[in-house]
C-alpha positions as a Markdown table, in Angstrom:
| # | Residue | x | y | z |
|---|---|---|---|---|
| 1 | Unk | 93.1 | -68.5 | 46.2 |
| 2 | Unk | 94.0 | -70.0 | 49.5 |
| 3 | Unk | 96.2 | -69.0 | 52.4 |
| 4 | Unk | 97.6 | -70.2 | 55.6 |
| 5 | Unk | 98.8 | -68.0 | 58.4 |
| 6 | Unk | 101.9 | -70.4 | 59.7 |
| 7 | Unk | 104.3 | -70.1 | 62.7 |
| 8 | Unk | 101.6 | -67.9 | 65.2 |
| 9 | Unk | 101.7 | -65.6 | 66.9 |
| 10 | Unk | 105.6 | -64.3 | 67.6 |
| 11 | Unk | 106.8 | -65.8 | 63.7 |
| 12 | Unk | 103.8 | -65.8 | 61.5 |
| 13 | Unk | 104.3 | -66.6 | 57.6 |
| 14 | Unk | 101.6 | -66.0 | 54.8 |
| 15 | Unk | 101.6 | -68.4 | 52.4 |
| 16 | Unk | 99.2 | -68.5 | 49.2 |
| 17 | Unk | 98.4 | -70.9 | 47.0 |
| 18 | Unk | 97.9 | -69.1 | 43.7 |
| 19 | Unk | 95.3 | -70.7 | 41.1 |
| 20 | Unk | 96.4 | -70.4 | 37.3 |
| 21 | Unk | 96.1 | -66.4 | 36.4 |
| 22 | Unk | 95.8 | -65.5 | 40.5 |
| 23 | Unk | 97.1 | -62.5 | 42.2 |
| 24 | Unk | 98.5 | -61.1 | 45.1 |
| 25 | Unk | 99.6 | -57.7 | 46.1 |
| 26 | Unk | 102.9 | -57.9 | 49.3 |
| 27 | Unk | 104.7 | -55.1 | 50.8 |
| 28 | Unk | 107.9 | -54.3 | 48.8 |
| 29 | Unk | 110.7 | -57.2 | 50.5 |
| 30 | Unk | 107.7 | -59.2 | 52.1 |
| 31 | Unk | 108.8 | -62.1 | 50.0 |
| 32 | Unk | 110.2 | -64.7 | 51.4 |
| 33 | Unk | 110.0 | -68.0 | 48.7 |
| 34 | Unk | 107.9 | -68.4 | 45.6 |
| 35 | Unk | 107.4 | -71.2 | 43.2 |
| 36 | Unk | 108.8 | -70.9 | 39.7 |
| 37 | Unk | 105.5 | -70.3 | 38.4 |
| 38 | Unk | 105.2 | -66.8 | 39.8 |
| 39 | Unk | 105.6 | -63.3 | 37.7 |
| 40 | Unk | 106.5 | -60.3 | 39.7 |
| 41 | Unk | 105.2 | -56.8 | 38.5 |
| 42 | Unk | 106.4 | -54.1 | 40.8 |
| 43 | Unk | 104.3 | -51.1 | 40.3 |
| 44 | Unk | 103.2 | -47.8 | 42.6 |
| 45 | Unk | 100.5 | -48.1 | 45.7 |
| 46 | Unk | 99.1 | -44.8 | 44.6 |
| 47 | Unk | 97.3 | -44.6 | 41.4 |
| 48 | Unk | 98.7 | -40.8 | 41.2 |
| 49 | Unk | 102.4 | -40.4 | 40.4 |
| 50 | Unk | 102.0 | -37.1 | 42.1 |
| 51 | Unk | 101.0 | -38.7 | 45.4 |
| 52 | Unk | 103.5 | -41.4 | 45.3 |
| 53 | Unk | 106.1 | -38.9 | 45.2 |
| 54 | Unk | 104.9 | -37.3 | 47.8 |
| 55 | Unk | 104.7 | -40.2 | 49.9 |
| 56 | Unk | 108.4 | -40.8 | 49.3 |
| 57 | Unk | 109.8 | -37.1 | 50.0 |
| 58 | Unk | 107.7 | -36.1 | 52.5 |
| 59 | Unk | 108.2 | -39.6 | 55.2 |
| 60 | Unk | 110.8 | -41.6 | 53.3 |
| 61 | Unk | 108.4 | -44.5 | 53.0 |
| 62 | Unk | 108.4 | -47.1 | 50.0 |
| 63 | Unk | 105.3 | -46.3 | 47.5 |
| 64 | Unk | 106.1 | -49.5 | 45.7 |
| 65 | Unk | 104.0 | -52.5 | 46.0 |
| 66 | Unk | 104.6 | -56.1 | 44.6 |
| 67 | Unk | 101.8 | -58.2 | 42.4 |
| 68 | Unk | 103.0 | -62.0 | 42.7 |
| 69 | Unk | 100.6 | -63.4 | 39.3 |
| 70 | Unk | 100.7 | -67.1 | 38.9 |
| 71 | Unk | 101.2 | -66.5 | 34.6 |
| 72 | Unk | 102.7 | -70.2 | 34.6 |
| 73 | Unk | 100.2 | -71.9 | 36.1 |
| 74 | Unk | 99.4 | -72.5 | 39.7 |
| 75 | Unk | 101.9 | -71.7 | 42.5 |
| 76 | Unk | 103.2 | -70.8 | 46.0 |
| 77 | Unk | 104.1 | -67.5 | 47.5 |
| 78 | Unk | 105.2 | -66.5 | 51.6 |
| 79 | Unk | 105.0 | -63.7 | 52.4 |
| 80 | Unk | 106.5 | -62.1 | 55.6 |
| 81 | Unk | 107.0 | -58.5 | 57.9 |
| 82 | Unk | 110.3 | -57.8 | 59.6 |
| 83 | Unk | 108.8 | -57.3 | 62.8 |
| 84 | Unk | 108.4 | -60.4 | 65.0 |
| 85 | Unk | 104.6 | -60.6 | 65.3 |
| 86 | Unk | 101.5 | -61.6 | 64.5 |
| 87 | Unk | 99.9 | -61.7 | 60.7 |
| 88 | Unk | 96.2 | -61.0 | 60.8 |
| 89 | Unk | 93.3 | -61.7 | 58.2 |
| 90 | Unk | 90.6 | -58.9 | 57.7 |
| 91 | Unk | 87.3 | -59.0 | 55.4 |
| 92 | Unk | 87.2 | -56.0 | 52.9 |
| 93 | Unk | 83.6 | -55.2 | 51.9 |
| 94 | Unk | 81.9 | -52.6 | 49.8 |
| 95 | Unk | 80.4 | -51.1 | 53.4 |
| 96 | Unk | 83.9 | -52.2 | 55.4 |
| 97 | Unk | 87.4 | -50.8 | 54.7 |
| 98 | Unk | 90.0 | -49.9 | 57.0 |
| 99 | Unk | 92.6 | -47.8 | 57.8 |
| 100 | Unk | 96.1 | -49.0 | 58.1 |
| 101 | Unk | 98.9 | -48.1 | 59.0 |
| 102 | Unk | 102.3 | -48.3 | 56.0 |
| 103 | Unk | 104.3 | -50.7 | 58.2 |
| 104 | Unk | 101.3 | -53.0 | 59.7 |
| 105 | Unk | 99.9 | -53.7 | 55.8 |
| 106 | Unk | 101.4 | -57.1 | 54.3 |
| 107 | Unk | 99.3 | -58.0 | 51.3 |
| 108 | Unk | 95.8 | -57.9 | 50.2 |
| 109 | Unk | 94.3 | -60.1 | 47.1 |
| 110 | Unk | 93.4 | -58.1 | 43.8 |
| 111 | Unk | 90.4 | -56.3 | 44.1 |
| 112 | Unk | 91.2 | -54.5 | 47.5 |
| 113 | Unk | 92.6 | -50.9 | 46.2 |
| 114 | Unk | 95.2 | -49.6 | 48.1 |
| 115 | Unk | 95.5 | -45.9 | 48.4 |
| 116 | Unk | 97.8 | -43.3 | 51.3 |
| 117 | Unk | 95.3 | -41.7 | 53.1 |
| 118 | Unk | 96.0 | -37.8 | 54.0 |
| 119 | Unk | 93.4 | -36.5 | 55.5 |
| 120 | Unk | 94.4 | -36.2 | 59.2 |
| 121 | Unk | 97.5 | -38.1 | 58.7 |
| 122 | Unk | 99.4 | -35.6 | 56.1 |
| 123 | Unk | 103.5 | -35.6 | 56.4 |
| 124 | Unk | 104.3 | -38.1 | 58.5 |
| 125 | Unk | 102.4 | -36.9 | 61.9 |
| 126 | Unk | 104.8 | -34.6 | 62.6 |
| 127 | Unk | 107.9 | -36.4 | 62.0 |
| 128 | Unk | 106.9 | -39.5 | 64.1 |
| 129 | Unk | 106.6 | -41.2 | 60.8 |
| 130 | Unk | 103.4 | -42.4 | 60.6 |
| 131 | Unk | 101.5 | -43.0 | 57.2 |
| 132 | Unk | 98.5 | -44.6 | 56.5 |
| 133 | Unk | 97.0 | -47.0 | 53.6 |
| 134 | Unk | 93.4 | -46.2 | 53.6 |
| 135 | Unk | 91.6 | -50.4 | 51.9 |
| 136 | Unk | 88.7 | -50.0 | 50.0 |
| 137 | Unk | 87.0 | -52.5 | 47.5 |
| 138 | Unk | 86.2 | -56.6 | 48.3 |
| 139 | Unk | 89.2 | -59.2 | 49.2 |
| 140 | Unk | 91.5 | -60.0 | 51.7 |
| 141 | Unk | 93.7 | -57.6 | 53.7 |
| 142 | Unk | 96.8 | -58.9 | 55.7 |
| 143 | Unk | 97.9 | -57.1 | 58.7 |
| 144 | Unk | 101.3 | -57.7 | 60.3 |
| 145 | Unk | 101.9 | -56.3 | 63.7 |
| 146 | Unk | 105.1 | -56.2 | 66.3 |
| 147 | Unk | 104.1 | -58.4 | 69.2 |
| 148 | Unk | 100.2 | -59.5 | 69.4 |
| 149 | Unk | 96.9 | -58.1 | 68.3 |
| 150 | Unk | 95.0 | -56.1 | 70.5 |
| 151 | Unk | 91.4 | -56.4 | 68.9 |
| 152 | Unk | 88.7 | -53.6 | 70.1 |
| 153 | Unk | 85.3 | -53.4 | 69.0 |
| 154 | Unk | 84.0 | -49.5 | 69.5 |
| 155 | Unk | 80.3 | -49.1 | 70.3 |
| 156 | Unk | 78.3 | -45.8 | 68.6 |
| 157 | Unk | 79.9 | -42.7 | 70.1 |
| 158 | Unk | 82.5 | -45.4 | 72.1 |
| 159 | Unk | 86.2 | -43.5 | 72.3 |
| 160 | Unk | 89.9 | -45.3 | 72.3 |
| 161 | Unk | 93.0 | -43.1 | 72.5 |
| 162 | Unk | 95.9 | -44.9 | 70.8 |
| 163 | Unk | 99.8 | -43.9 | 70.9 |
| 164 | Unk | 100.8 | -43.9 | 67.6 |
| 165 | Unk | 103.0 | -46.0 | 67.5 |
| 166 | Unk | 100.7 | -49.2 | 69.0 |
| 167 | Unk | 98.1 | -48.6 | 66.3 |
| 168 | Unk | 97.9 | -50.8 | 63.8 |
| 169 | Unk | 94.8 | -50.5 | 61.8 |
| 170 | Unk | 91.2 | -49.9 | 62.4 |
| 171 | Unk | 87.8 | -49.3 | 60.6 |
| 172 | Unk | 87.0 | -46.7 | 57.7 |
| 173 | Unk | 83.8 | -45.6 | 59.6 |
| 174 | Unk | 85.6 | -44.4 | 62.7 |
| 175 | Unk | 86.0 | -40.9 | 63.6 |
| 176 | Unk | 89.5 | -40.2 | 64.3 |
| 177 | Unk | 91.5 | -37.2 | 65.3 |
| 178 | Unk | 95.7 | -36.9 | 66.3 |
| 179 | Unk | 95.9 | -35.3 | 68.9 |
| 180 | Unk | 99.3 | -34.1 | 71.7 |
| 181 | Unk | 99.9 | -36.4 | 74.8 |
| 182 | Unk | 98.4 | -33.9 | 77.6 |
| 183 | Unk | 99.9 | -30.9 | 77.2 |
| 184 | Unk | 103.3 | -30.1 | 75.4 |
| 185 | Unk | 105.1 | -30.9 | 78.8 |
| 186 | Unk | 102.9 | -34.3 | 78.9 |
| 187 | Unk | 104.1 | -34.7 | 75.4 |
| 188 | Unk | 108.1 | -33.9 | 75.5 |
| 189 | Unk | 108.3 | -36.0 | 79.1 |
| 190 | Unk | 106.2 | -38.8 | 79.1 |
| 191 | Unk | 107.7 | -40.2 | 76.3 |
| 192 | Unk | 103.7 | -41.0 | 74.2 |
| 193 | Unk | 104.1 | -38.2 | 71.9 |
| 194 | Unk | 101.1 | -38.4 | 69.9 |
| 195 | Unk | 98.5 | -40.1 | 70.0 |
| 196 | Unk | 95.1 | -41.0 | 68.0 |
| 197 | Unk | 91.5 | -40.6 | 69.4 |
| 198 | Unk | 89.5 | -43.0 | 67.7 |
| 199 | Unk | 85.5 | -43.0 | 68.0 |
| 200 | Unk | 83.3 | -45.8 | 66.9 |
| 201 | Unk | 81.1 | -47.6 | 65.6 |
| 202 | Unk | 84.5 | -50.2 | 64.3 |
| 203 | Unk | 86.4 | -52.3 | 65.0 |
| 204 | Unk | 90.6 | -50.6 | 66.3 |
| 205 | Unk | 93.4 | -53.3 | 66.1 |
| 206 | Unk | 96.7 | -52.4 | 68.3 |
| 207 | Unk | 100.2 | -54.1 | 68.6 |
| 208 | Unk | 101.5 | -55.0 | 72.2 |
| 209 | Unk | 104.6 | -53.9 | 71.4 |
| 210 | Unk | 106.4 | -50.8 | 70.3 |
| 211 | Unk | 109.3 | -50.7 | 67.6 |
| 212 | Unk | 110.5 | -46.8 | 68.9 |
| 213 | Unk | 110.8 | -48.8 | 72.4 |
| 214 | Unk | 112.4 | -51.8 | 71.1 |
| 215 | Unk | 115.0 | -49.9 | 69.4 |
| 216 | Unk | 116.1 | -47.3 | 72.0 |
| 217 | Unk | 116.1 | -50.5 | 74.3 |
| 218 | Unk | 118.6 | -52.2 | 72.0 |
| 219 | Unk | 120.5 | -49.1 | 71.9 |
| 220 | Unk | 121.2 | -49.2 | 75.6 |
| 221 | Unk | 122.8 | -52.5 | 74.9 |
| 222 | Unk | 125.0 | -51.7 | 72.2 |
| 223 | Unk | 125.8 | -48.2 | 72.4 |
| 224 | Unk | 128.4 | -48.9 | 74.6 |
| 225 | Unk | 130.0 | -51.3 | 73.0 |
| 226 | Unk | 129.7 | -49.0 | 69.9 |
| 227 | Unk | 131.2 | -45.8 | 71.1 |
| 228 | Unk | 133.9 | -47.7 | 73.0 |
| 229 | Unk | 135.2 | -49.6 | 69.5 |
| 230 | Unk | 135.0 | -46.0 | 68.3 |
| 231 | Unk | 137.2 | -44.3 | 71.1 |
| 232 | Unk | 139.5 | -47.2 | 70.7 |
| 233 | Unk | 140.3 | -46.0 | 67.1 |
């Protein structure tokens, strides 16, 4: 298999070049063109049905995961996230997995397992919608992210507190803990919510921008517009 990240950093675009018999696993609607050659075999992210279902009720997220197989012969599939951002490569080994969060993950090649990690990240984070893929195995993992990667490399016993909604992925060997903003005053005001301490050794990778920010900005712009049509009814 080979790839090519296109179009960095605001527009990136995966695209694969599947031999004969290749796979790849994409985010349900990551597709964006394939070759004729391509089979598409939608099955569940979690090897449980129980947990799948759980994943759905509990934070509304998709469970469903596409595997593009080239069962014609060798092909072409791009693969992109609706955020505009970057789309970043990371090395899955035996020893190195890492935690991810549902909306940063855009593909990863066949052997890489894919599985909803709960431990410390059970229903959503308290509504703020946050669910991670925990990437074990050997392969390829793709991260997508809205605006750029912020890469940090955590030292034995280093700390990083991350908002929750800036964190994008980071290493399997971490410590990590959710934790309020402050106190509950810190938390309600500042606008931060929660947040994620994250100790090393590992590697933590956060995007520059913020989709909660982005769309209560975009509200401020339209809202207006909106509820005048509607009093104008």
């Amino acid at each position: 298999m080979k790839y090519e990240i296109k179009y960095s950093p605001s527009y990136s675009m995966l695209v694969v070049n599947l031999e004969n018999g290749e796979k790849i696993t994409g985010e349900a609607g990551a597709l964006t063109y394939m070759t004729p050659t391509i089979e598409i075999v939608t099955r569940m992210r979690e090897k449980s049905i129980l947990g799948s279902l759980a994943t759905t009720f509990l934070g509304g997220q998709s469970f469903f995961v596409n595997d593009y197989v080239a069962a014609l012969g060798a092909g072409e599939v791009a693969l992109v996230a609706a955020p505009v951002g970057d789309v970043k490569q990371l090395s899955v080994t035996p020893d190195r997995g890492y935690i991810v969060q549902k909306s940063s993950y855009l593909a990863s090649t066949q052997q890489v397992d894919l599985d909803v990690r709960w431990e410390g990240f059970t229903r959503g984070i308290f509504g703020q919608g946050l669910f991670m893929i925990k990437t074990t195995g050997v392969g390829d993992l793709f991260i997508n992210t809205f605006g750029a990667i912020d890469k940090h490399d955590l030292k034995p016993g280093e700390e990083l507190v991350v908002d929750n909604f800036h964190l994008v992925c980071f290493s399997d060997r971490c410590d990590y803990k959710v934790e309020k903003f402050g106190g509950w005053k810190e938390t309600i005001l500042s606008g931060e919510g929660l947040v994620t301490r994250i100790r090393g050794p590992g590697e933590v990778y956060i995007q520059t921008k913020n989709i909660r920010e982005f769309t209560e900005w975009l509200w401020t712009l339209i809202g207006p517009r909106v509820q005048n049509r509607n009093r104008s009814r």
